[in-house]
N, C-alpha and C positions, 0 to 999 in steps of 0.2 A: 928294384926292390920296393920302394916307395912306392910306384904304382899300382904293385902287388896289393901292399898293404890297404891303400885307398880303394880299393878293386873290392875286400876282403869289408872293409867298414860299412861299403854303399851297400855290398849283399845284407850286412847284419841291420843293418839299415831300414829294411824294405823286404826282408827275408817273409815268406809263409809264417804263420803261427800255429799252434796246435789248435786243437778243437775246443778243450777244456784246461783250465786252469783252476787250480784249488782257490786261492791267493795271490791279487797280487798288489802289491805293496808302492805306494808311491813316495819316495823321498823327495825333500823339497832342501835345497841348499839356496841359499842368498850368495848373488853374484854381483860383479858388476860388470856392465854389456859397454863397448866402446860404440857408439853410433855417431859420425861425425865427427871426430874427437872430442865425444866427451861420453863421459863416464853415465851409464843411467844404471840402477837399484832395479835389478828383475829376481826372480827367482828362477832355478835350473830344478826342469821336475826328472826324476828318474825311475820307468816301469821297472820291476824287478819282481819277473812270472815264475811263481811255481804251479806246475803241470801234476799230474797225475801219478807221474812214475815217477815223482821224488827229484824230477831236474829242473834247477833253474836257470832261467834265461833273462838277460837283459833287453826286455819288449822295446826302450826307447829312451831317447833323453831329448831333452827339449827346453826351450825356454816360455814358460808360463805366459799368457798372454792376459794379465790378469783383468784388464779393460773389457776382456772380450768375453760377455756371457755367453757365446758359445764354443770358445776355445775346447772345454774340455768334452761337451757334445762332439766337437767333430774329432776328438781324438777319439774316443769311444769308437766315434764309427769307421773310423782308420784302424782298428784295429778288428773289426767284424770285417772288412773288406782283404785282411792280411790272414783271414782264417779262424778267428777268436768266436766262437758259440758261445760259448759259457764259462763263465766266473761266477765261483760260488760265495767268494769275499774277494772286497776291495778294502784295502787297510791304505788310509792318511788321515794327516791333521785336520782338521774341522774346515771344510770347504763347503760351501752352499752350492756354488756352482758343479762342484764336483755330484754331489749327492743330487743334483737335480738331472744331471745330465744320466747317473745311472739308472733312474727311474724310468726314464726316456727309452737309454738304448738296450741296457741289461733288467728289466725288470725285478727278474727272481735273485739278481745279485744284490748281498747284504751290505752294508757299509759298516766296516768295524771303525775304533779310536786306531792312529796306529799308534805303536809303545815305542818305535823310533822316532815320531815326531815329537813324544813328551821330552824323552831324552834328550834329543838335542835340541830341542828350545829351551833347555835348562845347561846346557852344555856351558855356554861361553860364560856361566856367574860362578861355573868350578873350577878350581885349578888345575890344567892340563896332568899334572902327574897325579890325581885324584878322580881321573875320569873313568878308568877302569874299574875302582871302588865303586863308585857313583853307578854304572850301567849292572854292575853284579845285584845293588842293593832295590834295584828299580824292580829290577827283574825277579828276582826274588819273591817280589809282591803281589805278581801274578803268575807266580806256580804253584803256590800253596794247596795243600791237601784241601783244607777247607776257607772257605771265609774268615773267619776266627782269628786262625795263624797268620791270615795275611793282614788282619788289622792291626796284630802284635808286629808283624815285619813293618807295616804305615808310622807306627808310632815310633818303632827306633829309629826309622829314618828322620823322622821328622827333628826327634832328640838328638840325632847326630851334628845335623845341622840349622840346629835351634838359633846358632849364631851368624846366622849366613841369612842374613833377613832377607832376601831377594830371591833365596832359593829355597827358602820357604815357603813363601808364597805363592810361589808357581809349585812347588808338591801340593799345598793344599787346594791351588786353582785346579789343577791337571788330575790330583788322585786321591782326590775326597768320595769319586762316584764310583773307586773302586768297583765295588760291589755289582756293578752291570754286567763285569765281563764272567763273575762268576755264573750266569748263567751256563757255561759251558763246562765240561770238566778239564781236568788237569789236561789230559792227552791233546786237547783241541787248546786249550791255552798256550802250550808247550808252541805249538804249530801256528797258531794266531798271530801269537804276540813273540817269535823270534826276532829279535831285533839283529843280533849279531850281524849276518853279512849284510844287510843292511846298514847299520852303523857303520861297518867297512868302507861303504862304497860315498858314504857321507863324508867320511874323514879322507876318502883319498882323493875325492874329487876338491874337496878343501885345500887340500896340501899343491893341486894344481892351480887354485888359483890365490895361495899364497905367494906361488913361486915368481906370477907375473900382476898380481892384483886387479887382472881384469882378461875379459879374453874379448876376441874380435868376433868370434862364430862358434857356436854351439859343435861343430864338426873338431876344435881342440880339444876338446874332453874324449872325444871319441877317439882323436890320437894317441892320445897321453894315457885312456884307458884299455888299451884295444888288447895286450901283453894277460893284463890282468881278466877281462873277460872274457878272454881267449881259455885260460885255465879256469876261472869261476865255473863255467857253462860246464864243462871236463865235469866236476865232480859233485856227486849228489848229495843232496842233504839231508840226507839220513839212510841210518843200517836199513836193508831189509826187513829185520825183524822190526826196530822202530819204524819204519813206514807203515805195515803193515797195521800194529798198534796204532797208530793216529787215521790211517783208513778206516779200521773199525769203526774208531769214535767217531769219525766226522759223517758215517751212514748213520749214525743215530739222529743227527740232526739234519743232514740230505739223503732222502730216500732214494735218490735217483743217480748218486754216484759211485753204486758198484755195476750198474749198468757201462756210464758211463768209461768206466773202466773195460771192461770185458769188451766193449769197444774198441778201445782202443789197442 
């Protein structure tokens, strides 16, 4: 049965990828890596693809090579070599080398902020039983109808947590430039900036290495999450009719993906 399973990891591993991709979203968890016996501070990145017809797939996980300027160039083209054409967004936290490398390999791909890397780099200054509060009111701020309302949702945040000096400061460092993302409408924000399964896969890759405080090889995580992305990949992320709603809008800003669609 184990074998199986291992059989089952190394395919998801190394598997084909589609052609196109809407989004896709990089999570970045802080770990610590046993090398030698001792402990070293890396970061664990996680692709997480959505395609075309509404399904997400977990592209990769990996341990950050943050020395290496061109770690994230040859993930890119690890990922052209695995079938990947086209990405129409790349959503992470502020990486240079990331953004240089997509100029390189994906040209016409955009680099968005992503709204899971705000959130949990403000994570660990809230209180665990106030985090759900915390990702509702984030979130809030970039769905709003207009600009306006979302500056009225900025400000009760801010007033909420007016005494939490440390997590103030990272609202106003992180979502003072608000205002960028509304170049898009609500239906593409909706779709941009979903953090949810995202946030998921943050917190439960967390919870794996609370249980041992470090891991030995990147292929643990991939044991311990295999259950879960077994059923994640299963089910789509969004009704038909809402898919269809946010294909609309996202041809208003890519002329070229309801070709890409009819394609596929």
């Amino acid at each position: 049965m184990k074998e199986n399973i291992e059989e089952k990891i190394k395919f998801k591993m190394t598997r084909q990828l589609d052609d196109t991709y809407i989004v896709i979203h990089i999570i970045k968890n802080e770990i610590k890596l046993r090398v030698d016996n001792k402990l070293i501070n890396k970061n664990l990145v996680t692709l997480l693809g959505l395609n075309v017809n509404s399904e997400k797939t977990i592209i990769d996980i990996k341990i950050e090579k943050e020395d290496d300027n061109h770690f994230w160039l040859d993930e890119l083209e690890l990922l052209k070599s695995r079938g990947i054409n086209n990405i129409f967004y790349i959503s992470s936290g502020d990486n240079k080398n990331l953004q240089r490398a997509i100029r390189i390999s994906f040209p016409e791909t955009k680099f968005i902020c992503s709204l899971t890397s705000i959130i949990t780099t403000i994570y660990k200054y809230v209180s665990y039983r106030s985090r759900s509060l915390f990702t509702r009111l984030i979130k809030e701020i970039f769905i709003q109808e207009t600009y306006e309302d979302c500056e009225n949702k900025l400000l009760l945040l801010k007033e909420k947590y007016k005494d939490n000096i440390i997590v103030l400061k990272l609202i106003e460092s992180r979502l003072d430039n608000v205002k960028i993302y509304y170049e898009y409408d609500k239906q593409m924000r909706e779709l941009l900036f979903n953090h949810f399964k995202a946030t998921d896969i943050f917190d439960r890759i967390n919870k794996i290495l609370e249980s041992k405080g470090y891991i030995d090889d990147v292929k643990e995580i991939w044991d311990n999450l295999y259950e879960y992305i077994e059923h994640f990949e299963t089910n789509k992320g969004y009704s038909k009719v809402d898919w269809a709603r946010k294909i609309n809008s996202l041809s208003k800003y890519n002329k070229n993906i309801l070709d890409l669609i009819i394609k596929e």
